[in-house]
C-alpha positions as YAML, in Angstrom:
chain: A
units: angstrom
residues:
- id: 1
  name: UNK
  ca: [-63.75, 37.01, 231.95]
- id: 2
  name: UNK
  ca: [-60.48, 35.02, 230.62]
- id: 3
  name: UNK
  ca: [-59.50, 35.30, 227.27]
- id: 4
  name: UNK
  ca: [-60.47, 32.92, 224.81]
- id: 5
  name: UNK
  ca: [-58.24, 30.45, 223.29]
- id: 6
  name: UNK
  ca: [-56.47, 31.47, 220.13]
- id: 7
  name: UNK
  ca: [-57.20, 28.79, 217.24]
- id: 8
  name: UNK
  ca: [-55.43, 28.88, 214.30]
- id: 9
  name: UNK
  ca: [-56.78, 28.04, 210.59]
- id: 10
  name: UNK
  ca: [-54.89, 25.09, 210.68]
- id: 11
  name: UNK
  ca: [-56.81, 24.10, 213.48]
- id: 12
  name: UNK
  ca: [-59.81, 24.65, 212.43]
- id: 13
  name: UNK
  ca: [-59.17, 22.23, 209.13]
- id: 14
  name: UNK
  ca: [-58.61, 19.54, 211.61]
- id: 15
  name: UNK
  ca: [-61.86, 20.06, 212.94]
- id: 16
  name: UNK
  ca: [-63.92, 20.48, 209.84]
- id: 17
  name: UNK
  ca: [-64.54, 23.99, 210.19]
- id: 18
  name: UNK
  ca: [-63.85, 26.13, 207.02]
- id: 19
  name: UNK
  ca: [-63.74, 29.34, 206.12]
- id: 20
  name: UNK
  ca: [-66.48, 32.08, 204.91]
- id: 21
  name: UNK
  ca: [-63.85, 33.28, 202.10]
- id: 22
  name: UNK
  ca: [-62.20, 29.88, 201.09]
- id: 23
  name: UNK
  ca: [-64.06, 26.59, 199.25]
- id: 24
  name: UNK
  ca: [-64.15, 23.78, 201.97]
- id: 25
  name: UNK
  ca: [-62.18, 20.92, 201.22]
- id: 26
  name: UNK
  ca: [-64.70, 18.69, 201.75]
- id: 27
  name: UNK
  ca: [-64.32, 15.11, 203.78]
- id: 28
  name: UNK
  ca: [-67.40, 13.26, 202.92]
- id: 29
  name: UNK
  ca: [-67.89, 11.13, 199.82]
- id: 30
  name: UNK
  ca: [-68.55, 13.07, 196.32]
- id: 31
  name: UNK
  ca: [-69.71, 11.91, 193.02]
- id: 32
  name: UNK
  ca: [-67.95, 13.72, 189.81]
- id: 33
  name: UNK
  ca: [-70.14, 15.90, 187.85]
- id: 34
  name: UNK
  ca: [-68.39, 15.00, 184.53]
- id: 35
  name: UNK
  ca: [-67.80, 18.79, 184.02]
- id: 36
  name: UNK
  ca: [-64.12, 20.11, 185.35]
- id: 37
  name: UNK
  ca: [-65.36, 23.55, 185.52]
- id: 38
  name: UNK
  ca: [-68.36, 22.81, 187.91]
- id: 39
  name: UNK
  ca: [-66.10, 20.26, 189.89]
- id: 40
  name: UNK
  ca: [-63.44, 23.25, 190.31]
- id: 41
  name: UNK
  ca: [-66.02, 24.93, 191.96]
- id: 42
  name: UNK
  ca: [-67.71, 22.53, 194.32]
- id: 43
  name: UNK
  ca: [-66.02, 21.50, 197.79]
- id: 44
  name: UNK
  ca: [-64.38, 18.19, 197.55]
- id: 45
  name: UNK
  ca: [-64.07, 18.64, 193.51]
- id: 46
  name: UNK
  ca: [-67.88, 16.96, 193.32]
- id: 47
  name: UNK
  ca: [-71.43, 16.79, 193.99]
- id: 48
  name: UNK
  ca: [-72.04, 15.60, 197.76]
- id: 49
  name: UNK
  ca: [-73.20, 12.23, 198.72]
- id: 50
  name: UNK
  ca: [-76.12, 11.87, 201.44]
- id: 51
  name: UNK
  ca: [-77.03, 15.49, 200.77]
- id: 52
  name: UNK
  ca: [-79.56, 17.96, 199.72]
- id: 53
  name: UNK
  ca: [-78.55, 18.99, 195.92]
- id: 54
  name: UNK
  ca: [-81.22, 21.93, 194.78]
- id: 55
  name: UNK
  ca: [-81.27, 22.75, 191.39]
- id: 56
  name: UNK
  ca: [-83.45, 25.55, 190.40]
- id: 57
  name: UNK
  ca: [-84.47, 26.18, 186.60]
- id: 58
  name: UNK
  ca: [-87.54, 28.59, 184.76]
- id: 59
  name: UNK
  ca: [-89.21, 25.84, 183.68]
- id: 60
  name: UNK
  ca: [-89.38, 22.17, 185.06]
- id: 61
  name: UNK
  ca: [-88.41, 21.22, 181.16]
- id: 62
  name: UNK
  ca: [-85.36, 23.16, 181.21]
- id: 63
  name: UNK
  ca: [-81.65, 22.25, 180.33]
- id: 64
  name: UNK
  ca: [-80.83, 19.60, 183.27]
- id: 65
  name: UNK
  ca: [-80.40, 16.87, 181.57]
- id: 66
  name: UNK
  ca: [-76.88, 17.39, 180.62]
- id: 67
  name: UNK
  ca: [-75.51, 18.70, 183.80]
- id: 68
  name: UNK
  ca: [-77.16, 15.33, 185.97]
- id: 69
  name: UNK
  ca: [-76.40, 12.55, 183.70]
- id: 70
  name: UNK
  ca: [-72.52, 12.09, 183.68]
- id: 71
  name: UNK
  ca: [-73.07, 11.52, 187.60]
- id: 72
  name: UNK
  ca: [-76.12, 9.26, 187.19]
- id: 73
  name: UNK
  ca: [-74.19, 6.96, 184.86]
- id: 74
  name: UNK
  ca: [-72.01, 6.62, 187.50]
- id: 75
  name: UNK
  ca: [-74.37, 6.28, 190.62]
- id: 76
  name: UNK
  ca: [-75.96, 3.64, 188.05]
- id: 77
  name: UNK
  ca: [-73.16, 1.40, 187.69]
- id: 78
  name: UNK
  ca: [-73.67, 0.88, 191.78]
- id: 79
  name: UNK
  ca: [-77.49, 0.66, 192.40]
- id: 80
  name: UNK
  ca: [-80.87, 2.38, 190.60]
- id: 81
  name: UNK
  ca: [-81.76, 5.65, 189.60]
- id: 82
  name: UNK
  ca: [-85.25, 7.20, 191.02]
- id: 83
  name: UNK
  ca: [-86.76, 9.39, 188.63]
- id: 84
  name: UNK
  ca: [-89.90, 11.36, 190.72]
- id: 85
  name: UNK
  ca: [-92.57, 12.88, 189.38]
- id: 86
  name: UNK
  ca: [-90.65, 13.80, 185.96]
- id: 87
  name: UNK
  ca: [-92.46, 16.59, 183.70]
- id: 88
  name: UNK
  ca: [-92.68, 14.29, 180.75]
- id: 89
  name: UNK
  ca: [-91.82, 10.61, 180.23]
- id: 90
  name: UNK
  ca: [-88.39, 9.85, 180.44]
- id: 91
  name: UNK
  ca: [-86.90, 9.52, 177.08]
- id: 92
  name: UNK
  ca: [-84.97, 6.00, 177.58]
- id: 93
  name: UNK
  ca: [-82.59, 5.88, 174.56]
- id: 94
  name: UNK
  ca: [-81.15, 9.47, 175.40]
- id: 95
  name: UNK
  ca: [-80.60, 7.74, 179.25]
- id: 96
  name: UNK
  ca: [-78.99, 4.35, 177.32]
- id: 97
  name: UNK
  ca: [-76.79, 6.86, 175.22]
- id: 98
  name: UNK
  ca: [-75.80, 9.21, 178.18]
- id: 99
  name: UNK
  ca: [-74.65, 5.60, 180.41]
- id: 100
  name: UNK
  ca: [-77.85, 5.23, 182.77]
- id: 101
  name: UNK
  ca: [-78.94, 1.35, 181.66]
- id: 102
  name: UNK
  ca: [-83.12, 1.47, 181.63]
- id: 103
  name: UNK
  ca: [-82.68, -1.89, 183.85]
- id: 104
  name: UNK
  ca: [-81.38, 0.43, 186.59]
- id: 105
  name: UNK
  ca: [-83.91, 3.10, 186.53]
- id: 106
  name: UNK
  ca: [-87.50, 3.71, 188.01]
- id: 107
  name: UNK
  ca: [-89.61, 6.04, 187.53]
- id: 108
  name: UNK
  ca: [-92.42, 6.92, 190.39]
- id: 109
  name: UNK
  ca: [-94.96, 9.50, 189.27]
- id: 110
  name: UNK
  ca: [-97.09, 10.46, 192.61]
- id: 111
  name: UNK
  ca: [-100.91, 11.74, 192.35]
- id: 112
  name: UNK
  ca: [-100.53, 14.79, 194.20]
- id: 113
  name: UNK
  ca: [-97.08, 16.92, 195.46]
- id: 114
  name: UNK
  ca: [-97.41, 15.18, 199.29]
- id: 115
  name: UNK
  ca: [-97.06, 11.55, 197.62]
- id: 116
  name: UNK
  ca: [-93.89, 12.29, 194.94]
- id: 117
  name: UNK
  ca: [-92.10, 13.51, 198.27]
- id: 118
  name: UNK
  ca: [-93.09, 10.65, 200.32]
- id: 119
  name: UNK
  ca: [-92.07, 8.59, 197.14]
- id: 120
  name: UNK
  ca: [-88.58, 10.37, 196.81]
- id: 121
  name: UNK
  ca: [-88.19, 10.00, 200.79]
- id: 122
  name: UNK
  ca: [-89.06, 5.97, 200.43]
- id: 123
  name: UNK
  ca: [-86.94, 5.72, 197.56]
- id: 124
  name: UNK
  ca: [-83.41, 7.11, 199.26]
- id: 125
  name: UNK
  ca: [-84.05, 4.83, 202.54]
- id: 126
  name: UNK
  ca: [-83.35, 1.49, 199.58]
- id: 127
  name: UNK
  ca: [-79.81, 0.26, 199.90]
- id: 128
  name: UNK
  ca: [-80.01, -0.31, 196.16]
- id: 129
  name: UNK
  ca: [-80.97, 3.10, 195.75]
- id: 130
  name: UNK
  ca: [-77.80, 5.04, 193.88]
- id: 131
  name: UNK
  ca: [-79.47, 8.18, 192.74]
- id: 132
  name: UNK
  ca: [-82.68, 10.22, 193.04]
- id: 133
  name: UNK
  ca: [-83.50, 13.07, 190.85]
- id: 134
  name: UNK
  ca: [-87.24, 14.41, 192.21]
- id: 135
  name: UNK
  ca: [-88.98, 17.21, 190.68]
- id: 136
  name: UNK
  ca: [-90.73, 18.93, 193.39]
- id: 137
  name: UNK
  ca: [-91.80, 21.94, 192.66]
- id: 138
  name: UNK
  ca: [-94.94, 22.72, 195.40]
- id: 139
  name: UNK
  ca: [-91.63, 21.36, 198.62]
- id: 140
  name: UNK
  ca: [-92.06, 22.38, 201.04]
- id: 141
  name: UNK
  ca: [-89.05, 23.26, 203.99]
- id: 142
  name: UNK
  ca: [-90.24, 19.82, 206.01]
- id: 143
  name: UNK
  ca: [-90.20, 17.81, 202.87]
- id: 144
  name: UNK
  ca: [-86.40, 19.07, 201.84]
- id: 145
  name: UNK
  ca: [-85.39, 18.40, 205.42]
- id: 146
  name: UNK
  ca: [-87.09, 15.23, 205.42]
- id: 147
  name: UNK
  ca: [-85.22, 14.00, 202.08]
- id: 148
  name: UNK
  ca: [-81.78, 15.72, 203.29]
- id: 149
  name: UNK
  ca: [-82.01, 13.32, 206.45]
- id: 150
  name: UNK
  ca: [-83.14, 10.47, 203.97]
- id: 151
  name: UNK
  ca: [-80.06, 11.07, 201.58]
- id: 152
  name: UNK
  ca: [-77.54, 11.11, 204.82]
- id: 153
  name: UNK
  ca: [-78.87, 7.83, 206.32]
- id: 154
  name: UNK
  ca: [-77.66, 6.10, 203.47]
- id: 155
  name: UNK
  ca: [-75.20, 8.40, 201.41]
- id: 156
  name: UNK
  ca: [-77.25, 8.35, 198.01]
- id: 157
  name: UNK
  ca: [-77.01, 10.90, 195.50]
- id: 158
  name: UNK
  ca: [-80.30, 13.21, 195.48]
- id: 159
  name: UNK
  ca: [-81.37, 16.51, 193.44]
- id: 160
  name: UNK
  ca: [-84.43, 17.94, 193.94]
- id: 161
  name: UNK
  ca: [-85.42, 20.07, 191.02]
- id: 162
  name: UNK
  ca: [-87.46, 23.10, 191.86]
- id: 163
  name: UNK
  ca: [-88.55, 26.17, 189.99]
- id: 164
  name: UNK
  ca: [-86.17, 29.96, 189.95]
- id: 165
  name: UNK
  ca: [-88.84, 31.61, 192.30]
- id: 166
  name: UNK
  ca: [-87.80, 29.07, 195.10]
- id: 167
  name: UNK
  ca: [-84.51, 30.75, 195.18]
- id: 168
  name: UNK
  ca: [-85.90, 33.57, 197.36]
- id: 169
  name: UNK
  ca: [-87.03, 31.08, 200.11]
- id: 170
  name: UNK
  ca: [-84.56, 29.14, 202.91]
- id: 171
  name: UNK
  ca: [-82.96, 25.39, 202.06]
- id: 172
  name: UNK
  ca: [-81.32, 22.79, 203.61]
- id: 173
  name: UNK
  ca: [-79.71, 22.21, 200.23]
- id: 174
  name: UNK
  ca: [-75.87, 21.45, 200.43]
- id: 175
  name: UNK
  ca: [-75.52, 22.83, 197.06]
- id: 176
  name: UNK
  ca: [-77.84, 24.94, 195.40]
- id: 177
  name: UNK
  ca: [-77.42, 26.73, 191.80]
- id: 178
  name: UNK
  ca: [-79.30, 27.68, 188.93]
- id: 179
  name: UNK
  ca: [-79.87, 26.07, 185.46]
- id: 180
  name: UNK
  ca: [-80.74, 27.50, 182.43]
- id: 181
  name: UNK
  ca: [-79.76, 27.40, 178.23]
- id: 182
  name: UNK
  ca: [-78.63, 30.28, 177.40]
- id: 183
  name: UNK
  ca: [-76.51, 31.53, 174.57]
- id: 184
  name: UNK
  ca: [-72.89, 32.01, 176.13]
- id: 185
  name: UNK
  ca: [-71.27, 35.87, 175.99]
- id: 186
  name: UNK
  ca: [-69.70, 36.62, 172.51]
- id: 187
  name: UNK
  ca: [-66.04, 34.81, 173.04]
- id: 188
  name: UNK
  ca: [-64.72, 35.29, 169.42]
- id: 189
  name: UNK
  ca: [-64.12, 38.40, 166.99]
- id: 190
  name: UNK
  ca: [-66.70, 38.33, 164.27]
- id: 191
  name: UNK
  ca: [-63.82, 39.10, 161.71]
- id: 192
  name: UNK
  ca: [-60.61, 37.43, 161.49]
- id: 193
  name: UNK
  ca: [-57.66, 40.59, 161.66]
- id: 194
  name: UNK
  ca: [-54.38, 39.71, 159.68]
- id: 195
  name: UNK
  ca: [-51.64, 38.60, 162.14]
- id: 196
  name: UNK
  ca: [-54.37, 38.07, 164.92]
- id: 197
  name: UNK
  ca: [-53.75, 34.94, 166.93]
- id: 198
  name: UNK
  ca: [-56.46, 32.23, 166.12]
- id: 199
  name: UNK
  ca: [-59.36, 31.79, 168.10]
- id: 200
  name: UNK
  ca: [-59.00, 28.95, 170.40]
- id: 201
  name: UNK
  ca: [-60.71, 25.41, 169.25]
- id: 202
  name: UNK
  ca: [-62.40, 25.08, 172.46]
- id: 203
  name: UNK
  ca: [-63.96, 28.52, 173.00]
- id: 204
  name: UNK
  ca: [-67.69, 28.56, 173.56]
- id: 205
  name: UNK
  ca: [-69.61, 28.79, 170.39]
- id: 206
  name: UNK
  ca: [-71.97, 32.10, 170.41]
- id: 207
  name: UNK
  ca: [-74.57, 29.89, 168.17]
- id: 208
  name: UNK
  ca: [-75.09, 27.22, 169.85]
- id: 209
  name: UNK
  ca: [-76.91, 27.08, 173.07]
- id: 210
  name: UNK
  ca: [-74.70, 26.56, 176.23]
- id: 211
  name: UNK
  ca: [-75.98, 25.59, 180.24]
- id: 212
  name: UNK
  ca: [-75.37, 28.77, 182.16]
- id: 213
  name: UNK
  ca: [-74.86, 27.21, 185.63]
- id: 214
  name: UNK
  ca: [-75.36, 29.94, 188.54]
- id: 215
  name: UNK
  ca: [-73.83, 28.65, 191.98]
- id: 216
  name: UNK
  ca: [-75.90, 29.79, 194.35]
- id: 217
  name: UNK
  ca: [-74.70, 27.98, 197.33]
- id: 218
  name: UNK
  ca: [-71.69, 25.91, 198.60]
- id: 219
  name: UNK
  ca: [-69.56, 25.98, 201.46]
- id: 220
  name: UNK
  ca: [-67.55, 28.84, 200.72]
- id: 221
  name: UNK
  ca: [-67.65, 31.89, 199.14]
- id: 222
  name: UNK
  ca: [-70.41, 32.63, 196.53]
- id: 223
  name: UNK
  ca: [-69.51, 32.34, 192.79]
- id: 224
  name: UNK
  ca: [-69.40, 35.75, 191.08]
- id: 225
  name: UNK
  ca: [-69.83, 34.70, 187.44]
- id: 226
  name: UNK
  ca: [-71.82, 31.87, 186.05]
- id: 227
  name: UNK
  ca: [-70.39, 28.65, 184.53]
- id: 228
  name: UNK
  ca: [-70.84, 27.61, 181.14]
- id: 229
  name: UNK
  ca: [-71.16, 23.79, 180.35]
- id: 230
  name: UNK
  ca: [-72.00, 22.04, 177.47]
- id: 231
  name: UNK
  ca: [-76.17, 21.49, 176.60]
- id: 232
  name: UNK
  ca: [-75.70, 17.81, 175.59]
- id: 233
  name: UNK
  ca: [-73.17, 15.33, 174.93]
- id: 234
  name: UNK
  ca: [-72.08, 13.90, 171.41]
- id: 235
  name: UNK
  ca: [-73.98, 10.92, 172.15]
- id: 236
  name: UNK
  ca: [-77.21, 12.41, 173.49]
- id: 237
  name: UNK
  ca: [-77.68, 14.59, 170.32]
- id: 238
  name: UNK
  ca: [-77.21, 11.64, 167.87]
- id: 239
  name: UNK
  ca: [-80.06, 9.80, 169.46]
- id: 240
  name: UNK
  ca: [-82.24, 12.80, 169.47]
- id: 241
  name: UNK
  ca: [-81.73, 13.14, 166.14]
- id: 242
  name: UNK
  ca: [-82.30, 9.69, 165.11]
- id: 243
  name: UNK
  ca: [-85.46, 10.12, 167.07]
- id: 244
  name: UNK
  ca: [-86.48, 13.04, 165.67]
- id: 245
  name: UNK
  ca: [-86.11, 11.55, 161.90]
- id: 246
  name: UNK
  ca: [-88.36, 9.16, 162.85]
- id: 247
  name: UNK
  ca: [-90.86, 10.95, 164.20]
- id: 248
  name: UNK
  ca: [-91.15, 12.38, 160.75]
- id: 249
  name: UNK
  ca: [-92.16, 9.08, 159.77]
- id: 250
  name: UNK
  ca: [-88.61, 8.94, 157.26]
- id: 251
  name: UNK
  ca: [-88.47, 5.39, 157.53]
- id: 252
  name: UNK
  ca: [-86.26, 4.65, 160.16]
- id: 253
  name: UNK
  ca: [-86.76, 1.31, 161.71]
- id: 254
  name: UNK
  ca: [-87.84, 2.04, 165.36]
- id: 255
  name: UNK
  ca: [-88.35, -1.28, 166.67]
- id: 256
  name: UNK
  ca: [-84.98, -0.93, 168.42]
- id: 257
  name: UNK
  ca: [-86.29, 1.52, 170.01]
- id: 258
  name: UNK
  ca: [-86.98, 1.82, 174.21]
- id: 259
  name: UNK
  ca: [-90.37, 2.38, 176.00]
- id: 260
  name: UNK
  ca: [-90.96, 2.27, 178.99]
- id: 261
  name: UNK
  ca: [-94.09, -0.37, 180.71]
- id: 262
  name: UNK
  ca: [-96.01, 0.64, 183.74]
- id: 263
  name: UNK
  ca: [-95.66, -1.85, 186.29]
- id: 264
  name: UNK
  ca: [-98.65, -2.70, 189.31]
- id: 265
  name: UNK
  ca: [-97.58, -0.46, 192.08]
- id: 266
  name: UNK
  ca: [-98.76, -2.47, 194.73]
- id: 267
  name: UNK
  ca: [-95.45, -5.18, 194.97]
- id: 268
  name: UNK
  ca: [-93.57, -2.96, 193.22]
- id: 269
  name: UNK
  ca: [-93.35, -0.48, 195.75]
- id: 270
  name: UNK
  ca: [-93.61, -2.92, 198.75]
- id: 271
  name: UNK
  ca: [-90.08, -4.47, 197.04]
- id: 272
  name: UNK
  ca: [-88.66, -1.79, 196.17]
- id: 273
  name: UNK
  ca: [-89.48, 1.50, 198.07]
- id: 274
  name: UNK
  ca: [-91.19, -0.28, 201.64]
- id: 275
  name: UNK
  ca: [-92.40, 1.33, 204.59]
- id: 276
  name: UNK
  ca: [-95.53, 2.43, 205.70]
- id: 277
  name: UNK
  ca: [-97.54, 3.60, 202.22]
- id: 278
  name: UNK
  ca: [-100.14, 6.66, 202.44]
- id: 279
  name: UNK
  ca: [-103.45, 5.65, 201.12]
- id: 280
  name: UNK
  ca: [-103.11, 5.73, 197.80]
- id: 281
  name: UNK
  ca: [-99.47, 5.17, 196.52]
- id: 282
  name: UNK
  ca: [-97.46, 6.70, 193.68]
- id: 283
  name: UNK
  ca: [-97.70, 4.73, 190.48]
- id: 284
  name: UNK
  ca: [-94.18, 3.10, 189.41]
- id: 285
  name: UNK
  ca: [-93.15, 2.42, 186.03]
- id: 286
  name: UNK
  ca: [-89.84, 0.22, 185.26]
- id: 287
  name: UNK
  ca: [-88.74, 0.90, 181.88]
- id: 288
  name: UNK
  ca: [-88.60, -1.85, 179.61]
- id: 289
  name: UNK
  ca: [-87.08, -2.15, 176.16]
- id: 290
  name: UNK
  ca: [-90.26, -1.95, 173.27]
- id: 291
  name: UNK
  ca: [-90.95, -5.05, 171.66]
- id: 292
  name: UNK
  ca: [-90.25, -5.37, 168.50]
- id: 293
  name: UNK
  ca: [-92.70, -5.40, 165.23]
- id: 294
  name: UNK
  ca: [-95.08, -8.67, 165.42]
- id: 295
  name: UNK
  ca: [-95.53, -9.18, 169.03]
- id: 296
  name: UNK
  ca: [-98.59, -9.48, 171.10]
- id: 297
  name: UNK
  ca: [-99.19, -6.12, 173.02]
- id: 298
  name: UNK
  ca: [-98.94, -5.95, 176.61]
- id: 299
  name: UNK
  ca: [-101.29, -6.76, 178.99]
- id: 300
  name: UNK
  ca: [-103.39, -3.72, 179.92]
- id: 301
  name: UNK
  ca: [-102.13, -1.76, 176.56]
- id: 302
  name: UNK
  ca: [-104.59, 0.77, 175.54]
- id: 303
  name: UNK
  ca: [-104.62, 2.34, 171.83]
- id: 304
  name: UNK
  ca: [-103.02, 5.56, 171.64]
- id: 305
  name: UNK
  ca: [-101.06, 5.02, 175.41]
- id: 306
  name: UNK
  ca: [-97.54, 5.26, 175.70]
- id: 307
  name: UNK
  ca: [-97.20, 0.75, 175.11]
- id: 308
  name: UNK
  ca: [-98.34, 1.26, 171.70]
- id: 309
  name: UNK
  ca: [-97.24, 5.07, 170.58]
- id: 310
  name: UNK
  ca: [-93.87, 5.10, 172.16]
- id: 311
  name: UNK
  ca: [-92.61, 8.64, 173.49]
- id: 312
  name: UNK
  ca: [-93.96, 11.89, 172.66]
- id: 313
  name: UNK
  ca: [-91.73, 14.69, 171.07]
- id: 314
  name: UNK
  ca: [-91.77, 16.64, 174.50]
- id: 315
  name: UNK
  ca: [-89.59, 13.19, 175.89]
- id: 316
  name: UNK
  ca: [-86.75, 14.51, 173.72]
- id: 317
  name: UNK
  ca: [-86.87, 17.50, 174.10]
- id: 318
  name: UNK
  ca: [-86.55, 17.08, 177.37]
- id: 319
  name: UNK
  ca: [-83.33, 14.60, 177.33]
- id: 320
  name: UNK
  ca: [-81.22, 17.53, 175.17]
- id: 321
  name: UNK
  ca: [-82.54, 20.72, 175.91]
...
């Protein structure tokens, strides 16, 4: 038998082959995270484009807020964001705050797990599609292969949220890590020694609750020890707590406020998704801003539904968890 021909490394880079032990240096597009220490980390110094993204958490409220929304404010400034199936009603002014306009998101809640995937699928194959973030937690393999291939055919930005469990089972994913608040590794002495140097400005605070961000996946070696990113952003957290004061019925005028307006999903999603529907479609809700004291309700507005009450606590906590 002859003897195989030697190829270098060097090679190898030309053709897009990379190494077990090194981070690829990726050559398709890549969106910023907004967090240097988790773009360090990923091939190509971002999250791929027209890819599988998987992020796994404990609980479908958990911290991922903070670690999506620096690249959905981007994606946003080029087409919509598709929030599927969403554990709780997307809290609008923490998405205004964080960069993500409400006139540039959807949100798509499904009936059963078979239609939010279809949904998610429909949603990627829009041109004006930027970003999908689907919470899928019943996926099966088919459906993340089906959304992978979805993602690729037109290089949008997709994560598909799924619980910790799911980590034991195979993916298509690209990237796949694992998402949780936690409070970061004492990084500071409790007492302050005379002559000791000074405790750096930006080192983690022990008190306040940090994202511990496990890479599970990427091309290239696995990532030993977890990352630690901040839980929300300045801007976020002001909003939350504006929210939060008036929740407690302090006085705060909330007519400023956002709420989002369910929308017929009959034209909307023959617009805006298309395609071939299954028999009963996912309802989609555009988020509009909430009208302000001493207008007529909207049509179809029910006492006590989400037109007249506005967002329920749960809605914050889930934008700064």
């Amino acid at each position: 038998m002859a003897a195989l021909p030697a190829f270098s490394a060097d090679q190898a880079a030309c053709h897009g082959v990379w190494m077990a032990d090194e981070i690829a240096s990726a050559q398709a597009a890549v969106a910023p995270t907004g967090h240097a220490a988790l773009d360090a980390e990923l091939p190509g110094a971002g999250w791929p484009l027209g890819a599988l993204i998987e992020v796994l958490q404990p609980a479908p409220q958990g911290s991922v807020w903070p670690l999506l929304l620096p690249a959905l404010a981007r994606q946003a400034q080029q087409g919509r964001v598709a929030l599927i199936q969403p554990p709780h009603e997307p809290f609008v002014p923490a998405l205004v705050a964080a960069g993500v306009p409400w006139s540039q998101t959807l949100w798509i809640q499904g009936a059963t797990p078979a239609q939010a995937a279809w949904a998610g699928e429909q949603a990627l194959r829009c041109q004006d599609v930027a970003a999908v973030v689907a919470w899928l937690p019943r996926a099966q393999a088919a459906d993340l292969r089906r959304l992978h291939q979805a993602a690729a055919s037109t290089g949008a930005l997709l994560f598909v949220l799924r619980p910790a469990h799911a980590a034991q089972a195979a993916s298509p994913a690209r990237v796949r890590l694992r998402v949780a608040a936690a409070l970061p590794p004492l990084s500071r002495p409790r007492l302050r020694l005379v002559g000791a140097a000074p405790v750096p400005a930006d080192a983690p605070r022990a008190a306040w609750p940090q994202l511990r961000v496990d890479l599970l996946k990427r091309r290239g070696p696995p990532l030993a020890q977890p990352l630690w990113l901040p839980a929300a952003g300045d801007a976020v957290l002001s909003v939350a707590r504006a929210a939060l004061r008036a929740a407690q019925g302090d006085g705060v005028d909330r007519a400023d406020d956002l709420r989002p307006a369910p929308l017929p999903h009959t034209r909307v999603m023959n617009e805006a998704l298309g395609g071939a529907r299954p028999a009963a479609a996912p309802t989609v809700h555009r988020l509009l801003p909430r009208r302000a004291s001493g207008q007529r309700p909207p049509p179809g507005a029910r006492p006590g539904s989400p037109q007249e009450d506005g967002h329920a606590l749960a809605g914050i906590a889930v934008a700064v968890a």
